[in-house]
ROSE-4610 file (N, C-alpha, C; in Angstrom, 1 decimal, always signed):
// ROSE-4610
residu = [X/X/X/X/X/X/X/X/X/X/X/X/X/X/X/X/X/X/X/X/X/X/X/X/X/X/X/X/X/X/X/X/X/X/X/X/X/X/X/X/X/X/X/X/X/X/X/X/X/X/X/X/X/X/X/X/X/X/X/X/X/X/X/X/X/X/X/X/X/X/X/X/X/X/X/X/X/X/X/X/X/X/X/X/X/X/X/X/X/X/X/X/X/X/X/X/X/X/X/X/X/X/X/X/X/X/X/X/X/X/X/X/X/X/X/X/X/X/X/X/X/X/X/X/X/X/X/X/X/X/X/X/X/X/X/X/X/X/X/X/X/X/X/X/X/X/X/X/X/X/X/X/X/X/X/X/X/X/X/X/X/X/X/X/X/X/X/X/X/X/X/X/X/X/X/X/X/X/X/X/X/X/X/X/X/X/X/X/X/X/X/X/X/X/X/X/X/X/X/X/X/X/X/X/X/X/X/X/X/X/X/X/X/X/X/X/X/X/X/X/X/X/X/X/X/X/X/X/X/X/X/X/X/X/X/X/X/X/X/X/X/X/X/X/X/X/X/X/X/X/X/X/X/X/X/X/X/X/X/X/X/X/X/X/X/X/X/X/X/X/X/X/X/X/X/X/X/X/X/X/X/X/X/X/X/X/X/X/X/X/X/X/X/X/X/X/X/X/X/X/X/X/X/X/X/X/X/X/X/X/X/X/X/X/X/X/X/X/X/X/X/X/X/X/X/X/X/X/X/X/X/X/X/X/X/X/X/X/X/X/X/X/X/X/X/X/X/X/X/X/X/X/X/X/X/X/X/X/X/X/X/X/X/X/X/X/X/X/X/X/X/X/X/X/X/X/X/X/X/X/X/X/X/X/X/X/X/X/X/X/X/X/X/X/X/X/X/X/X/X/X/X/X/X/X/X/X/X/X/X/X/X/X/X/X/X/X/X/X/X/X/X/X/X/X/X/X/X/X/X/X/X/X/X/X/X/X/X/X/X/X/X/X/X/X/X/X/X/X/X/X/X/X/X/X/X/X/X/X/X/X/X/X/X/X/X/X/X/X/X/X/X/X/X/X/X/X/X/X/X/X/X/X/X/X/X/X/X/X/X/X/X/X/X/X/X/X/X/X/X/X/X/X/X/X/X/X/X/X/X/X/X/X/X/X/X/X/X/X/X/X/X/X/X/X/X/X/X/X/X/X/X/X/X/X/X/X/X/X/X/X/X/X/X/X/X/X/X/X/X/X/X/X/X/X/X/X/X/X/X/X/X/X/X/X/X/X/X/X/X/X/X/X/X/X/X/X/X/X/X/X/X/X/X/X/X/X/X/X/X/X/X/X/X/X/X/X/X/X/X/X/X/X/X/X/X/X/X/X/X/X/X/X/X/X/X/X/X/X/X/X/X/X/X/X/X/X/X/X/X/X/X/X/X/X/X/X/X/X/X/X/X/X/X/X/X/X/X/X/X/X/X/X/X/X/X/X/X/X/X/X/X/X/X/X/X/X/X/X/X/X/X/X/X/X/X/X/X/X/X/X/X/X/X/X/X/X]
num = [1/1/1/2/2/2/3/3/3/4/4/4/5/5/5/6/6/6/7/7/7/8/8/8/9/9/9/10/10/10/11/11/11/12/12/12/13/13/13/14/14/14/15/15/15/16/16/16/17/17/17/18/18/18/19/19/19/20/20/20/21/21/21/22/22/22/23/23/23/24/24/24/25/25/25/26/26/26/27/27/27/28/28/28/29/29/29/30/30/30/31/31/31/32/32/32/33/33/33/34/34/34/35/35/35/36/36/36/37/37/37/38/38/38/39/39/39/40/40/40/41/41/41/42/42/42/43/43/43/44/44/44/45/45/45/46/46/46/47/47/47/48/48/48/49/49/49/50/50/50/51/51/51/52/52/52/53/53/53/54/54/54/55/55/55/56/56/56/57/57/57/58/58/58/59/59/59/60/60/60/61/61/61/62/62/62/63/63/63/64/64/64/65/65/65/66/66/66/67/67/67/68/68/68/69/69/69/70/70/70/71/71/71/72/72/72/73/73/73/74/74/74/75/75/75/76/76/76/77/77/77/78/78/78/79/79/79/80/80/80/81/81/81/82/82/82/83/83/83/84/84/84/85/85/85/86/86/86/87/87/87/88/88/88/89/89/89/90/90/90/91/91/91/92/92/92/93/93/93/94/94/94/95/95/95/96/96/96/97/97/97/98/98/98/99/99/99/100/100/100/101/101/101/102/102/102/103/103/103/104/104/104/105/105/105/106/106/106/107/107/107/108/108/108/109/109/109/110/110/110/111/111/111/112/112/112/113/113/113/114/114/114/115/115/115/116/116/116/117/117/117/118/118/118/119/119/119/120/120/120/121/121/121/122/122/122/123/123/123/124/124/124/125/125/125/126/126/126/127/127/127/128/128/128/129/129/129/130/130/130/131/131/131/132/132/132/133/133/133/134/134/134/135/135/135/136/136/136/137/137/137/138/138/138/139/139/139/140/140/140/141/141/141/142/142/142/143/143/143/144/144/144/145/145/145/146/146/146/147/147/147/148/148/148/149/149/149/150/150/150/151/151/151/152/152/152/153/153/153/154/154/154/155/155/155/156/156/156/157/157/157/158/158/158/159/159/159/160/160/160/161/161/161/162/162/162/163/163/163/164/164/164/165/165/165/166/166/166/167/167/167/168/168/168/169/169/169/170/170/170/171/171/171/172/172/172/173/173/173/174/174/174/175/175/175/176/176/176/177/177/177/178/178/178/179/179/179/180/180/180/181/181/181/182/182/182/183/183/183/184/184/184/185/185/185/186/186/186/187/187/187/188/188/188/189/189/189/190/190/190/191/191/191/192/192/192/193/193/193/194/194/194/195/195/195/196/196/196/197/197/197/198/198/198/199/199/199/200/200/200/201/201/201/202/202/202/203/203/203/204/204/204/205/205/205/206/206/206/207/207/207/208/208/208/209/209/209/210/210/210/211/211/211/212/212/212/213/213/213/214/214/214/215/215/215/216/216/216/217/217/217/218/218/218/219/219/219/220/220/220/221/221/221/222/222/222/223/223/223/224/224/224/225/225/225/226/226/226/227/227/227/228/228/228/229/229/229]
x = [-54.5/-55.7/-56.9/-58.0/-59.3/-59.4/-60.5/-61.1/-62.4/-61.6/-62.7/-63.2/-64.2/-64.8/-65.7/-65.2/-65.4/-63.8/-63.0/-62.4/-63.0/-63.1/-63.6/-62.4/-62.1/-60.7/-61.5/-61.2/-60.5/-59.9/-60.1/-59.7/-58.2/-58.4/-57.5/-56.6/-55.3/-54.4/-54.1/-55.0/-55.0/-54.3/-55.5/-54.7/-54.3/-54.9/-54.6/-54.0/-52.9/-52.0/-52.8/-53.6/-54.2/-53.0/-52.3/-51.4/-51.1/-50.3/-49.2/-50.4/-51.4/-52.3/-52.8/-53.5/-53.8/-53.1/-51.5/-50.8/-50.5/-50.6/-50.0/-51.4/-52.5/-53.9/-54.0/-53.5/-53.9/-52.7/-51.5/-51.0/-50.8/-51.6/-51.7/-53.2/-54.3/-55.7/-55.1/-54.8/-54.0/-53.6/-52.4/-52.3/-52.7/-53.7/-55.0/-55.3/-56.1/-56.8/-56.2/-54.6/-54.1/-53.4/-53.4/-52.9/-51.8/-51.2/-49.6/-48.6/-48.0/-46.9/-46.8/-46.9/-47.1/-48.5/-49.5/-50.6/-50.9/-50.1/-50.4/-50.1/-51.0/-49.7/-50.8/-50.2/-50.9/-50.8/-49.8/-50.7/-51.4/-51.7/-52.7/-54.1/-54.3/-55.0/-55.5/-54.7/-54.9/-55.1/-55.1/-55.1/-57.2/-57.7/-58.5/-59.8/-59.0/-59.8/-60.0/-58.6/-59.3/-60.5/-60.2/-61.4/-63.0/-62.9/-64.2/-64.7/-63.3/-63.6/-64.5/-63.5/-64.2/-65.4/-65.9/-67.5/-68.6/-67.9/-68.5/-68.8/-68.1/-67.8/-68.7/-68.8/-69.4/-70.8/-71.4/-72.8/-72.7/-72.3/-72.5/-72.7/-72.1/-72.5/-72.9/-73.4/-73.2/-72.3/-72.4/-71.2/-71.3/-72.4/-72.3/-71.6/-71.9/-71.2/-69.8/-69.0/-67.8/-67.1/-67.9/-67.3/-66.3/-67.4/-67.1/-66.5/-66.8/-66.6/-64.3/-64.3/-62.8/-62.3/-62.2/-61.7/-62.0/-63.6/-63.6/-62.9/-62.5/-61.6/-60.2/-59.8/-58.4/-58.5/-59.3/-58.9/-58.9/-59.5/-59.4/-58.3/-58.1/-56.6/-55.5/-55.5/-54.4/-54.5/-55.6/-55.9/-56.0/-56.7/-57.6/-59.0/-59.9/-61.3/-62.1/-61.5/-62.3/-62.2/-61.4/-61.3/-62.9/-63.4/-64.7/-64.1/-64.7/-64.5/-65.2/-66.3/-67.2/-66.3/-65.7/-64.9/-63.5/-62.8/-62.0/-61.7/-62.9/-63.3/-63.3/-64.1/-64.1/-62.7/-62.2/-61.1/-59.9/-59.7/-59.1/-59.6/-60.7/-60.9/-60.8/-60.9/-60.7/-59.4/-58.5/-56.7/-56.4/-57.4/-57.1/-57.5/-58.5/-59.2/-57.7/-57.5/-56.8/-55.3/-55.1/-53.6/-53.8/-54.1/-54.6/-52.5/-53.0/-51.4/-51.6/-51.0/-51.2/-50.3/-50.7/-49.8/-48.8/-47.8/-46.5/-47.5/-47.5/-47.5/-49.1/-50.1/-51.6/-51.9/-51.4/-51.5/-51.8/-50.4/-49.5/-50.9/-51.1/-52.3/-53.6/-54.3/-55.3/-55.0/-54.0/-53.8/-54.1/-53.5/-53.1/-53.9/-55.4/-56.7/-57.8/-57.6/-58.7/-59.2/-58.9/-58.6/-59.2/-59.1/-59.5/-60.9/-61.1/-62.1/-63.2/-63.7/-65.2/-64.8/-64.3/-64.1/-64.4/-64.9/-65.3/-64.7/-65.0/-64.3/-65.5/-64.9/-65.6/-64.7/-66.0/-65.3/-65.3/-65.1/-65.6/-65.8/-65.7/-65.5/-66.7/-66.6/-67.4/-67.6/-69.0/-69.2/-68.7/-68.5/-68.2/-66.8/-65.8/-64.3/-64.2/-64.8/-64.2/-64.3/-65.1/-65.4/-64.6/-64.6/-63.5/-62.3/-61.9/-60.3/-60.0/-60.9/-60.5/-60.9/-61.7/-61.2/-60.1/-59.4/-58.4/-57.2/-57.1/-56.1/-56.3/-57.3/-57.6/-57.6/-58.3/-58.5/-60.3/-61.1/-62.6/-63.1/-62.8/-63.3/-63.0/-61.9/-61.4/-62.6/-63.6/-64.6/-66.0/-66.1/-67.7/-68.3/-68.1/-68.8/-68.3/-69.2/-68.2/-69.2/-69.0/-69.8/-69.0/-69.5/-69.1/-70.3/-69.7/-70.2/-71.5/-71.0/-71.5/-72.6/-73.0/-73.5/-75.3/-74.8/-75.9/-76.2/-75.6/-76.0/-75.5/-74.4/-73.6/-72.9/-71.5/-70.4/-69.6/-68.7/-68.1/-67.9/-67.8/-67.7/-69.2/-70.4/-71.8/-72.3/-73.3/-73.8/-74.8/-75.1/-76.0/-75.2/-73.7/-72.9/-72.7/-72.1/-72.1/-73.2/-74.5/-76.0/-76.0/-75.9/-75.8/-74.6/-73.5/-72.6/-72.8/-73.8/-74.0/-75.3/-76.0/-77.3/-76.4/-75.3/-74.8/-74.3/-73.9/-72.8/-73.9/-75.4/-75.9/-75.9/-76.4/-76.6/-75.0/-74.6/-73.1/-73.0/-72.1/-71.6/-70.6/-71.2/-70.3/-68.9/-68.9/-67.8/-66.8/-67.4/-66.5/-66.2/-66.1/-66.0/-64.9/-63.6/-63.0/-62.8/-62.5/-62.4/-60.6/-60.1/-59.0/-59.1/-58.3/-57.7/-56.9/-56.9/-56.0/-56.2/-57.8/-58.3/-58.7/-58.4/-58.3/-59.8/-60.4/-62.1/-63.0/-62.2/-63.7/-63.6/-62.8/-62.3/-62.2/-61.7/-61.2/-62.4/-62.7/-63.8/-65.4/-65.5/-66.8/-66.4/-65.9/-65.6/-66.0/-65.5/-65.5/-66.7/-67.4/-68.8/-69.5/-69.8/-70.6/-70.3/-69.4/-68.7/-68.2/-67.4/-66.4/-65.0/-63.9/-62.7/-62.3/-60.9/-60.2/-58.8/-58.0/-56.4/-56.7/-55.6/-55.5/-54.1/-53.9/-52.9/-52.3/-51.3/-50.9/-49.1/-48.8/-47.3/-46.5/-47.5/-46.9/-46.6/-47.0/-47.5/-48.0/-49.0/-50.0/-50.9/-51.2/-51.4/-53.1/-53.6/-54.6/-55.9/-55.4/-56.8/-57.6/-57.1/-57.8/-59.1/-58.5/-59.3/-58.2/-59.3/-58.1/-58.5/-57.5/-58.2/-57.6/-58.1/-57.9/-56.6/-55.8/-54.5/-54.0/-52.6/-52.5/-50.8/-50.9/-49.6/-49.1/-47.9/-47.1/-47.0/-47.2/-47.2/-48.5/-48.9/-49.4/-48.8/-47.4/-46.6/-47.0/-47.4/-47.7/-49.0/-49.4/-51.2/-50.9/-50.6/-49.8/-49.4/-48.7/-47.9/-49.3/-50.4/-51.3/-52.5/-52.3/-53.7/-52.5/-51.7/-51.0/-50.6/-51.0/-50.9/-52.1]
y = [+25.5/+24.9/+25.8/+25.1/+25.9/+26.4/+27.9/+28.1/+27.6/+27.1/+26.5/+27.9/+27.7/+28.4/+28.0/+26.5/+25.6/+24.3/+24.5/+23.2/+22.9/+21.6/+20.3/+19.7/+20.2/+19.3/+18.2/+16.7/+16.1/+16.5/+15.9/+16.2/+15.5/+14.1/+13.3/+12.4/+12.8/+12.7/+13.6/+14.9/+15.7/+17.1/+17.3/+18.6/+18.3/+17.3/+17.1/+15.5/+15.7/+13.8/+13.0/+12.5/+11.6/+10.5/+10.0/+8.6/+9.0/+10.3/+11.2/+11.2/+11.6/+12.2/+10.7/+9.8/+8.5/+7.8/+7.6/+6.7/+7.0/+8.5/+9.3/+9.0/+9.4/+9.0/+7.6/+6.9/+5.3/+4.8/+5.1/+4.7/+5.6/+7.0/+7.5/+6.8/+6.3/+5.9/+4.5/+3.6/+2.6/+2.7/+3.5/+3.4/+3.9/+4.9/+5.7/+4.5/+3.5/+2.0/+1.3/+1.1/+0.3/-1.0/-0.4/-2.1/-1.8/-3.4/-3.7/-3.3/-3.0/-2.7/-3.4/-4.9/-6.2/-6.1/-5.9/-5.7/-4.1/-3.6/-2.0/-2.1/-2.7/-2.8/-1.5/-0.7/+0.0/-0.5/-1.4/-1.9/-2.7/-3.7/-4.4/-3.9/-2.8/-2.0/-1.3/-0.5/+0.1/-1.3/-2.5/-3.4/-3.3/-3.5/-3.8/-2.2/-1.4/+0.3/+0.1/-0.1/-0.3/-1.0/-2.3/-2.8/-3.1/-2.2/-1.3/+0.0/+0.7/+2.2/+1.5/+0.7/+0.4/-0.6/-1.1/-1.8/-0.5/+0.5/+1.8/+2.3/+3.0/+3.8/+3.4/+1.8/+1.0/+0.8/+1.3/+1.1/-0.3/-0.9/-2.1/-2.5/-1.2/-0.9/+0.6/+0.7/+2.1/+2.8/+4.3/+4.9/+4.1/+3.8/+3.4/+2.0/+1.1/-0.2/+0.1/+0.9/+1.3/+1.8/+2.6/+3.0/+2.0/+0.8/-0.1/-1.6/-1.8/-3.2/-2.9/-1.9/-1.9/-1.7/-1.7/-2.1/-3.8/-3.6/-5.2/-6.4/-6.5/-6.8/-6.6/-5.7/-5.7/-6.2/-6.2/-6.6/-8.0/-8.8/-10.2/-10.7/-9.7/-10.1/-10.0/-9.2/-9.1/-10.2/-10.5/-11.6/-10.0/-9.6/-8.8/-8.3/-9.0/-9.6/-8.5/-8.5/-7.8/-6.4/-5.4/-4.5/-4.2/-2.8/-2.3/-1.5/-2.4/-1.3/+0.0/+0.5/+1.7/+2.9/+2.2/+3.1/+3.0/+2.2/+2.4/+3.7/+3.3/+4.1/+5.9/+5.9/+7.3/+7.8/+7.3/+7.6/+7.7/+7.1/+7.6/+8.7/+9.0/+10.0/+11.1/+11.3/+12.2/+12.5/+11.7/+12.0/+12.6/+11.9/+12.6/+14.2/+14.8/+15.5/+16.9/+16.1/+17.1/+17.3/+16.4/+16.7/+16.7/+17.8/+17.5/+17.9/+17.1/+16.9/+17.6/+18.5/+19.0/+18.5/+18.2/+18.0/+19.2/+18.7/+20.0/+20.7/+22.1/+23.1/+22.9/+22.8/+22.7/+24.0/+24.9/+25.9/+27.0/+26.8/+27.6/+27.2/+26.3/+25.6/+26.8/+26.0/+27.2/+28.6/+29.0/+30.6/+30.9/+29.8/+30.4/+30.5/+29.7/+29.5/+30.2/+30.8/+31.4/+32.6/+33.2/+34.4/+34.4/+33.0/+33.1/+32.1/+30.8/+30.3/+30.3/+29.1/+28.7/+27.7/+26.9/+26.1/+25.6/+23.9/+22.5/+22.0/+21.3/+20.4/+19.1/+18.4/+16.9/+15.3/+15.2/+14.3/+12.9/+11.7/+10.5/+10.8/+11.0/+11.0/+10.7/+10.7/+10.6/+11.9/+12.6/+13.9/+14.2/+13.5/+13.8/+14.6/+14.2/+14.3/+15.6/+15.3/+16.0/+17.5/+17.8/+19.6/+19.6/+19.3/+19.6/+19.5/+18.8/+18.7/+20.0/+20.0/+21.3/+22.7/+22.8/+24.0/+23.8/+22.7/+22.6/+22.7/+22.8/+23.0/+24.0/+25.1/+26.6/+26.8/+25.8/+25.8/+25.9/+25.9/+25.2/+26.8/+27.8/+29.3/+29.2/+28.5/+28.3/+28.2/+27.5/+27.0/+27.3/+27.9/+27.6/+26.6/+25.7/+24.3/+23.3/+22.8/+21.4/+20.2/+19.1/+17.9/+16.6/+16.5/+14.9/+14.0/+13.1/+12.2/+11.3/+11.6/+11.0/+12.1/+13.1/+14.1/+13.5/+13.0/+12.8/+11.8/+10.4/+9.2/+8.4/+9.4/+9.0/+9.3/+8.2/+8.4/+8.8/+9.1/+9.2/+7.8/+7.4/+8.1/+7.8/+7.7/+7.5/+8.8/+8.4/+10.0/+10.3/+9.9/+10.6/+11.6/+11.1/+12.4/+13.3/+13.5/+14.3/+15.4/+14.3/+15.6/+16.8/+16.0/+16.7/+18.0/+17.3/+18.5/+19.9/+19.8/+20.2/+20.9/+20.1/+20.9/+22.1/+21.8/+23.1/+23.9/+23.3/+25.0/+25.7/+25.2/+26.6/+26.2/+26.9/+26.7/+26.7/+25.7/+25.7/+24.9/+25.4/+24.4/+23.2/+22.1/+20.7/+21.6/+21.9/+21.8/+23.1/+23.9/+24.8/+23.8/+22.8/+22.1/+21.3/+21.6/+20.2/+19.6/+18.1/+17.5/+17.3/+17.5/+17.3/+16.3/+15.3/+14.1/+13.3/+12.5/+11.3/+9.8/+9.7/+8.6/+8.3/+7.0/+6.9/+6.3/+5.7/+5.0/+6.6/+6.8/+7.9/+9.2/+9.5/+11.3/+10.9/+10.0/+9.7/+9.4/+8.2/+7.5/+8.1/+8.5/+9.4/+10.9/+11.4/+12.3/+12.2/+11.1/+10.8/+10.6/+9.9/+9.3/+10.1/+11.3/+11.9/+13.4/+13.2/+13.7/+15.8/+14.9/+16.0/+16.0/+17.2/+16.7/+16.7/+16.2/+15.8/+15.9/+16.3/+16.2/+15.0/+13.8/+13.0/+13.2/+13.5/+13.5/+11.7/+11.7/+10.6/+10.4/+10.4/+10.2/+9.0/+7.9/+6.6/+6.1/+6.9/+6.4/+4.7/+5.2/+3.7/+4.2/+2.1/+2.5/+2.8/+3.6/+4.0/+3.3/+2.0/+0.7/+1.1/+1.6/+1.6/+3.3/+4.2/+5.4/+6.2/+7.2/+8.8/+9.8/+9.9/+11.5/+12.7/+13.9/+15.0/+15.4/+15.5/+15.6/+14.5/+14.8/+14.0/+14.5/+14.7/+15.0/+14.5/+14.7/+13.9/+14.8/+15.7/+16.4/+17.8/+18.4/+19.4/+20.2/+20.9/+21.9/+21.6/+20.5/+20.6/+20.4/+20.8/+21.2/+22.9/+23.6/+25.0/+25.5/+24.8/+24.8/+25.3/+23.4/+23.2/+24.8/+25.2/+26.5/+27.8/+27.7/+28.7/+29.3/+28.2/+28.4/+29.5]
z = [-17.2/-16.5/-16.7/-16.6/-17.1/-15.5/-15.9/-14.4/-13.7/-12.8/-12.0/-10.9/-10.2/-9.4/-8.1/-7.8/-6.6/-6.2/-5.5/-5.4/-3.8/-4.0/-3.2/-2.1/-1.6/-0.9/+0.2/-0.4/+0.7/+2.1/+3.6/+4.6/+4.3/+5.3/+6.0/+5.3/+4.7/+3.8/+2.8/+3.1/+2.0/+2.7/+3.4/+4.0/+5.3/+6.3/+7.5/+7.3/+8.3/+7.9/+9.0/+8.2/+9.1/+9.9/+8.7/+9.1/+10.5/+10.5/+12.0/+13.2/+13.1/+13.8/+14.4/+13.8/+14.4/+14.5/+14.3/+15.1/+15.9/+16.4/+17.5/+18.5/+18.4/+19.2/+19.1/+18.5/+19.2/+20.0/+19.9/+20.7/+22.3/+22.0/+23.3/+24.1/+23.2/+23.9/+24.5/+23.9/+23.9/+25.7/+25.8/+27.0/+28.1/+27.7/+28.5/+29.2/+27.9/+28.4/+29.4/+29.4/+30.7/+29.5/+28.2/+27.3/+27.6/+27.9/+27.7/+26.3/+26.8/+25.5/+24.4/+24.7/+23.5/+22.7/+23.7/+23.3/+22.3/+21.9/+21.4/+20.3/+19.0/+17.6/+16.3/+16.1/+15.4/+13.8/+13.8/+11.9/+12.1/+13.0/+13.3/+13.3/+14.0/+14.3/+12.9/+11.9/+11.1/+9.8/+10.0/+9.1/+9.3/+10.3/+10.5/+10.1/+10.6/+10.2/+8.8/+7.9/+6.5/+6.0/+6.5/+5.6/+6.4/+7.7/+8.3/+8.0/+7.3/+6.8/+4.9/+4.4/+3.6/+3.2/+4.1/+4.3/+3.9/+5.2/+5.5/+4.2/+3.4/+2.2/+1.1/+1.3/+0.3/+0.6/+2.0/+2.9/+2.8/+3.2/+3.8/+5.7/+6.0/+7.5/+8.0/+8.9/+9.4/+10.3/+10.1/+11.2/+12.6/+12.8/+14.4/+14.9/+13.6/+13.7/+13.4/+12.6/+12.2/+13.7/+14.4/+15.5/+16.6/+17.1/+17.3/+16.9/+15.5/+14.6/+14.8/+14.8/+14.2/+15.6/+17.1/+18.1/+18.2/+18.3/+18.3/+17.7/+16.3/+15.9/+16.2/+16.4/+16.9/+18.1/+19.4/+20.7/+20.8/+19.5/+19.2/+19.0/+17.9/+17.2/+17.9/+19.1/+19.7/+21.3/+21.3/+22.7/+23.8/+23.9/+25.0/+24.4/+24.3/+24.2/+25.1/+26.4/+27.7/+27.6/+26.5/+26.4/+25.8/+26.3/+25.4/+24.3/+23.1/+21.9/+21.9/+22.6/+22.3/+23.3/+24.4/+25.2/+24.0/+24.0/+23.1/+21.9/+21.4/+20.1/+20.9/+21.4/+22.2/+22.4/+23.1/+23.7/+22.6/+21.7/+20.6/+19.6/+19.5/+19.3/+19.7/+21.3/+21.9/+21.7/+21.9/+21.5/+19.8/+18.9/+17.3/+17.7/+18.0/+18.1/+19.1/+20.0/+20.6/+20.2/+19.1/+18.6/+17.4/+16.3/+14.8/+14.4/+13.2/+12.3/+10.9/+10.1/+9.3/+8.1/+7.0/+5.6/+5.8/+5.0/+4.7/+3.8/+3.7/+3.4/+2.8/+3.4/+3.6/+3.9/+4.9/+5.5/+4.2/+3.4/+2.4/+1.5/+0.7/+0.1/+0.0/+1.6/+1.4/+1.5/+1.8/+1.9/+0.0/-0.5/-1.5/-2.6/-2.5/-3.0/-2.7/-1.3/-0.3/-1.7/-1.5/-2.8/-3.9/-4.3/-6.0/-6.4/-5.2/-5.4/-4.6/-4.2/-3.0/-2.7/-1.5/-1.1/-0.3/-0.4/-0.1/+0.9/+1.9/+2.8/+2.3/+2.0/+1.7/+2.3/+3.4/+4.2/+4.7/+4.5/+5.0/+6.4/+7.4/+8.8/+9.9/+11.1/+12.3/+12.6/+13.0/+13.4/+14.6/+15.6/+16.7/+16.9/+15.3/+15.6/+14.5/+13.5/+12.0/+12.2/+12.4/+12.6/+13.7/+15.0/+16.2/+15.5/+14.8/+14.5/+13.5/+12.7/+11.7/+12.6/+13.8/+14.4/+15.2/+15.8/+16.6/+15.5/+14.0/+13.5/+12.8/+13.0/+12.8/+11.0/+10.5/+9.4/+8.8/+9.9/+9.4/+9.0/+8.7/+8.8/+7.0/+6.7/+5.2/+4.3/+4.7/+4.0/+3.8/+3.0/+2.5/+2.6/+2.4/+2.5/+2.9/+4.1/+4.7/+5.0/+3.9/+4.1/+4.8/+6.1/+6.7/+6.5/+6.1/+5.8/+6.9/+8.4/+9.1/+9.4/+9.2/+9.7/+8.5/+7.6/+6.3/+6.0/+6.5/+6.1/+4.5/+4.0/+3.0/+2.5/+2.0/+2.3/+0.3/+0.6/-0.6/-0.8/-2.4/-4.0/-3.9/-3.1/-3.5/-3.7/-4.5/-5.1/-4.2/-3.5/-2.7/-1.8/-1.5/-1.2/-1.9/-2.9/-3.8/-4.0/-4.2/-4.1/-3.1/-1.4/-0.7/-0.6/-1.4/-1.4/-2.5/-3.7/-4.5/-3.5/-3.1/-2.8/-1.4/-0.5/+0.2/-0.7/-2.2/-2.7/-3.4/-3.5/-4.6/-5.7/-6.9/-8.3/-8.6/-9.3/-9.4/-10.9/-11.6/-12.9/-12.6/-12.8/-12.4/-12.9/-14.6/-15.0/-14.5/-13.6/-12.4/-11.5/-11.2/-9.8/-10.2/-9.1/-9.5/-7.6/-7.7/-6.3/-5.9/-5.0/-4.8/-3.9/-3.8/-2.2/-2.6/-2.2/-2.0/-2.4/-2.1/-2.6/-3.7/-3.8/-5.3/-5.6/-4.6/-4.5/-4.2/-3.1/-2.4/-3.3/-3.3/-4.1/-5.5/-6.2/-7.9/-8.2/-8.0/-8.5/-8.6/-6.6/-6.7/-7.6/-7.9/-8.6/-10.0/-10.4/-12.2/-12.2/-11.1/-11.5/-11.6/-10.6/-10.8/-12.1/-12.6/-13.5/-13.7/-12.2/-11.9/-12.3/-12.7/-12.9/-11.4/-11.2/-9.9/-10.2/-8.5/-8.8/-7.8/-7.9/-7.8/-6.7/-5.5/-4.9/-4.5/-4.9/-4.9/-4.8/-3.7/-3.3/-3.6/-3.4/-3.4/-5.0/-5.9/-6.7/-7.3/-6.7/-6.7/-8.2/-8.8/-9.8/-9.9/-11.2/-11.4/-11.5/-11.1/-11.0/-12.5/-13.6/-14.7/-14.6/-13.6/-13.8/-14.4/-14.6/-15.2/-14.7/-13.7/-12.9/-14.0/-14.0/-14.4/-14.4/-13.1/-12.8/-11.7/-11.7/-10.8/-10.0/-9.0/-8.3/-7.3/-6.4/-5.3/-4.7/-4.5/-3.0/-3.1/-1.6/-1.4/-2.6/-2.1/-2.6/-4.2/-5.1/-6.3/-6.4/-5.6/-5.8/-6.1/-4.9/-5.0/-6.7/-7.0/-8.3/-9.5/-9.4/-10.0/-10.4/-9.2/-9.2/-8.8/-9.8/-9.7/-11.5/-12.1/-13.8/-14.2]
């Protein structure tokens, strides 16, 4: 492996398990709210966050509509209408925020990079949650640089994110920078575009939609491996 001298990590599937973490906070806000048991379906729920996360990503909406658009739909879909999405939204957030979930061996990860490089947090997220969760899971001190998305008005793979992340690291060599995550739109794609290499974390292995990331692995522990040659 060539030396790099900035990695970029991805948050939420990367080093923190989002999946564990938000099924665990929606079905605790869920019943904070007073919904019935029938009424509580979290793929329903996460059917709907997708393709409001991804409007978002794409700027076709804003963080603020995203907050709310993805309750609103679900309280439809499940026939309770009368529920408020804006309270909703809060209230699950407050549950992500107070129980963060960590990837297997994330910990082990940055211990084991702290050392050798300068490291990125690069984030789709809502300001209100992202920085609280990475100090509630005693990792946000890891980083030199940490861009949320919601904090700047743009989201990954758009290059205006990227600028901004480049304009917090300093005079920097693209070709020192590589991006790590999970996504194969926000982290692969914004990555190649703006013409960074990337590890491609990818468990499921899902296919490459016709990109070529740099590397590509199935677990944390072989990121470890990766920046250990």
């Amino acid at each position: 492996m060539k030396k790099y001298e900035w990695l970029l990590f991805d948050n939420d599937n990367t080093l923190m398990n989002f999946h564990s973490a938000s099924t665990s906070a929606f079905h605790g806000s869920m019943r904070e709210l007073g919904l019935n048991e029938d009424k509580i379906d979290y793929r329903e729920y996460n059917t709907h966050n997708h393709i409001v996360w991804s409007e978002f990503e794409n700027g076709f909406i804003d963080a603020l509509t995203l907050r709310s658009k993805r309750f609103k739909l679900y309280f439809e879909a499940v026939g309770h209408e009368h529920s408020d999405p804006t309270i909703a939204n809060a209230t699950y957030l407050n549950h992500l925020i107070l129980h963060p979930h960590m990837m297997d061996h994330a910990y082990d990860l940055l211990d084991h990079v702290k050392s050798s490089y300068k490291l990125g947090l690069i984030t789709n997220g809502l300001k209100e949650v992202q920085r609280p969760r990475l100090k509630a899971a005693k990792i946000y001190d890891y980083f030199d640089a940490i861009v949320v998305s919601d904090e700047i008005g743009h989201a990954k793979p758009q290059q205006g994110y990227f600028d901004h992340v480049f304009s917090q690291m300093g005079p920097t060599d693209l070709s020192k920078t590589i991006v790590i995550g999970d996504s194969l739109n926000s982290d692969i794609k914004g990555a190649l575009d703006y013409g960074l290499d990337c590890v491609w974390l990818n468990p499921e292995r899902k296919s490459h939609g016709g990109l070529k990331p740099t590397y590509e692995v199935r677990s944390v522990k072989e990121i470890i491996e990766l920046f250990s040659m």
